[in-house]
C-alpha positions, 0 to 999 in steps of 0.5 A, a space after each residue: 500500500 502507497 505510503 500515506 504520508 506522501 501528501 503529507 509530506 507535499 503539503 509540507 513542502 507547499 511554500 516552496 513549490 508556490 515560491 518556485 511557481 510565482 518566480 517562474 511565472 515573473 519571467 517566463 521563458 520562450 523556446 528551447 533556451 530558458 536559462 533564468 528558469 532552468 537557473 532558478 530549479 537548480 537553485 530551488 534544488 541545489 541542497 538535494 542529493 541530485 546528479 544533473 545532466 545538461 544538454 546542448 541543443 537546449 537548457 533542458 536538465 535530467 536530475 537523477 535521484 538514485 535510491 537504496 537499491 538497484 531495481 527499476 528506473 522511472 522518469 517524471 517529466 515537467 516542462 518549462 516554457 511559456 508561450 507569447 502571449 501579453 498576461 492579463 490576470 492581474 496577479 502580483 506576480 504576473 509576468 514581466 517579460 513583455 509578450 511572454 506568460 505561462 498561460 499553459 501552466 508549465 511553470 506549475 509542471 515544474 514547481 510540482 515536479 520540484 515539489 516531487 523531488 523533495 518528497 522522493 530525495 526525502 525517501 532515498 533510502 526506501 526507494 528501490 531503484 531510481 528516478 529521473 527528474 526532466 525539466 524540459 523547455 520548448 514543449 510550445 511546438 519546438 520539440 524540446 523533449 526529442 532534442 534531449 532525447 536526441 541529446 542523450 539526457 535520458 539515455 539510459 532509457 527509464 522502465 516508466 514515464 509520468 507526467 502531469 498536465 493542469 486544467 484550469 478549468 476542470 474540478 479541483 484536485 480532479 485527476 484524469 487520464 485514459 488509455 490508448 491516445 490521450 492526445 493527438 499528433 499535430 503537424 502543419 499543413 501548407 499548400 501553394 497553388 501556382 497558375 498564372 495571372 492577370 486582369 480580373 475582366 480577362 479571366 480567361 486569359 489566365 489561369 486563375 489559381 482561387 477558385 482551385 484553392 477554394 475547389 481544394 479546401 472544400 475537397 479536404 473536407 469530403 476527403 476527411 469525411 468520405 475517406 476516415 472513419 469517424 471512430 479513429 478521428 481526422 482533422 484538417 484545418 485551414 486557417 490561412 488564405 493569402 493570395 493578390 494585391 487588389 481588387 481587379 487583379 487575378 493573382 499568380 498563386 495562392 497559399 494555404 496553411 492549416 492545421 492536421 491532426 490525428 489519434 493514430 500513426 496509421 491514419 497520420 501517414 495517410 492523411 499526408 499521402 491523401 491529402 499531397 495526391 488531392 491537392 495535386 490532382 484537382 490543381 492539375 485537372 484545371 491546368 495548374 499546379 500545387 505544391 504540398 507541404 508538411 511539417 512534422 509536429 508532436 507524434 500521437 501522445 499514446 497512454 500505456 494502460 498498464 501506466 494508467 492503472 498505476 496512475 489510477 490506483 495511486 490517485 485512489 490511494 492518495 485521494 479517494 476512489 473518486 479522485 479519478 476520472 477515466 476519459 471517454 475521448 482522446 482531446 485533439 490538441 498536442 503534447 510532445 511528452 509524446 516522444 518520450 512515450 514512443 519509447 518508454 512506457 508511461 503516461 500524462 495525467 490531466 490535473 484540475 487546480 479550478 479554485 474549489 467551488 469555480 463555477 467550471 463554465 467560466 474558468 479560463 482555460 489553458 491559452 488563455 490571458 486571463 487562466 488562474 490557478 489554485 495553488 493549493 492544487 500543486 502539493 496534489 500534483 507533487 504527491 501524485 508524481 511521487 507516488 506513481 515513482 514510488 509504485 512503479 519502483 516497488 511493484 512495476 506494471 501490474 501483469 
């Protein structure tokens, strides 16, 4: 049985993870290089028995804890950037980096995972085997947790992975998670549309490429619907139209950029080859050509279920059999704690820190210039993470 003092022990350690949460918040930190904030975990951590790693593709760290014997090995993972946005919460410590905030709570990811490695060095010699601690920048589409993977920080591979994810708007204390896809791969969409220009009142002079754009957008749209079956779900979006000058002037070309989104690598793989194969065919059938492009973004983030029922026992364990919500549905954003679980085993749980009581239908979400969180969540966050390290470090995966 989970030892029940862990909570405890976070509740313990709450001025500290809060502290850390507000320095954070002040200055957040875009991309892969997020030196202030990787500064202030080492020195919120520096009277810890930890051995860091660093890495040169960013300022990510790997802090390994290593216990009383030599059993398995586990990570936890908190990310560390902020996005670019302009803080409207009116906070005391809200940001001072103009156009940065954490609107997306990785500086309570860290705070919390800081939080856990307090618990867990506080427990060294009853851990049987050891615990990886990734702090991890540029989780804001720049790929942070492949390039310390590429960088060798987590090389050797741990046995299970964790991680946590708040949601402003969701129950206080409420923990969530599903098995299968949690999230979905998230990969950029750009489509150019070459023809041949000239003046509106001669259009059959040219070669007008905007009706053919607006012929292929409609296109994708049958394509998702016709072509995927609505149980593995599809998404493409385009959000972007850029073409001409003037009113009276048929352009050369039209660009198109969107969004696509997937909750298998099967279906991701073919929505790229479906979607090149389209375009190009309704583009060269009016005469014209097209040009698509795809940028890879975060993979599929898919749930070990093994993990998952760790995740639930322990959350049961700590917070009562109610504290744990299994998701119907996968939800169509992205996470790139999907690369590390492409190797390793593990799971994201989702964490809510509504205020107790919050009307839920008026939280600010995640992305938001006015989210708020209640601190008094994060030592639930600290305590779940230890707790899933403890667990799988003394039991593993149930058979």
């Amino acid at each position: 049985m989970l030892n029940q003092t862990l909570l405890d022990d976070a509740r313990g350690f709450a001025d500290r993870i809060v502290s850390l949460r507000r320095e954070i918040h002040a200055e957040p930190e875009l991309g892969l290089q997020t030196p202030k904030t990787r500064d202030k975990v080492r020195a919120a951590l520096a009277h810890l028995p930890l051995e860091w790693r660093e890495g040169g593709s960013t300022t990510g760290l790997v802090a390994t804890l290593r216990g009383g014997g030599n059993g398995r090995r586990v990570l936890l993972r908190g990310d560390m950037d902020a996005l670019p946005m302009t803080e409207e919460t009116g906070l005391d410590f809200s940001s001072t980096i103009a156009g940065a905030m954490h609107a997306c709570g990785h500086d309570t990811h860290t705070a919390m995972l800081a939080g856990a490695a307090e618990i867990l060095c506080a427990r060294r010699e009853e851990l049987a085997g050891e615990v990886q601690f990734m702090f991890q920048p540029g989780e804001e589409g720049f790929h942070g947790a492949r390039f310390m993977l590429d960088d060798g920080l987590i090389d050797p591979l741990p046995d299970a992975a964790f991680a946590l994810h708040i949601m402003p708007n969701s129950k206080h204390g409420l923990v969530a998670g599903r098995a299968g896809p949690l999230m979905a791969s998230a990969d950029q969409l750009e489509i150019v549309v070459t023809g041949a220009g000239g003046h509106a009142s001669m259009p059959h002079q040219t070669r007008d490429p905007v009706p053919v754009a607006c012929e292929i957008v409609m296109a994708i749209q049958t394509l998702i619907t016709r072509h995927f079956d609505a149980a593995d779900p599809v998404i493409a979006t385009v959000a972007r139209i850029d073409a001409g000058t003037t009113y009276n002037v048929i352009p050369d070309r039209v660009t198109m950029k969107g969004t696509l989104r997937t909750l298998s690598p099967g279906n991701r793989t073919r929505l790229h080859a479906e979607l090149t194969r389209l375009a190009e065919g309704i583009a060269s059938a009016h005469g014209l050509s097209a040009k698509v492009t795809i940028e890879l973004g975060f993979p599929v983030t898919i749930c070990d279920p093994r993990a998952v029922e760790l995740g639930e026992a322990v959350s049961a364990e700590l917070f009562g059999d109610a504290a744990f919500r299994r998701m119907p549905h996968p939800i169509m954003g992205a996470e790139d704690f999907s690369y590390v679980l492409e190797k390793v085993p593990g799971a994201m749980f989702f964490l809510g820190v509504a205020h107790e009581g919050a009307d839920l239908a008026s939280c600010c979400g995640i992305h938001s210039t006015r989210m708020i969180v209640d601190e008094a969540a994060l030592p639930l966050g600290s305590a779940l993470l230890a707790g899933c390290a403890t667990k799988f470090l003394a039991e593993g995966f149930a058979a």
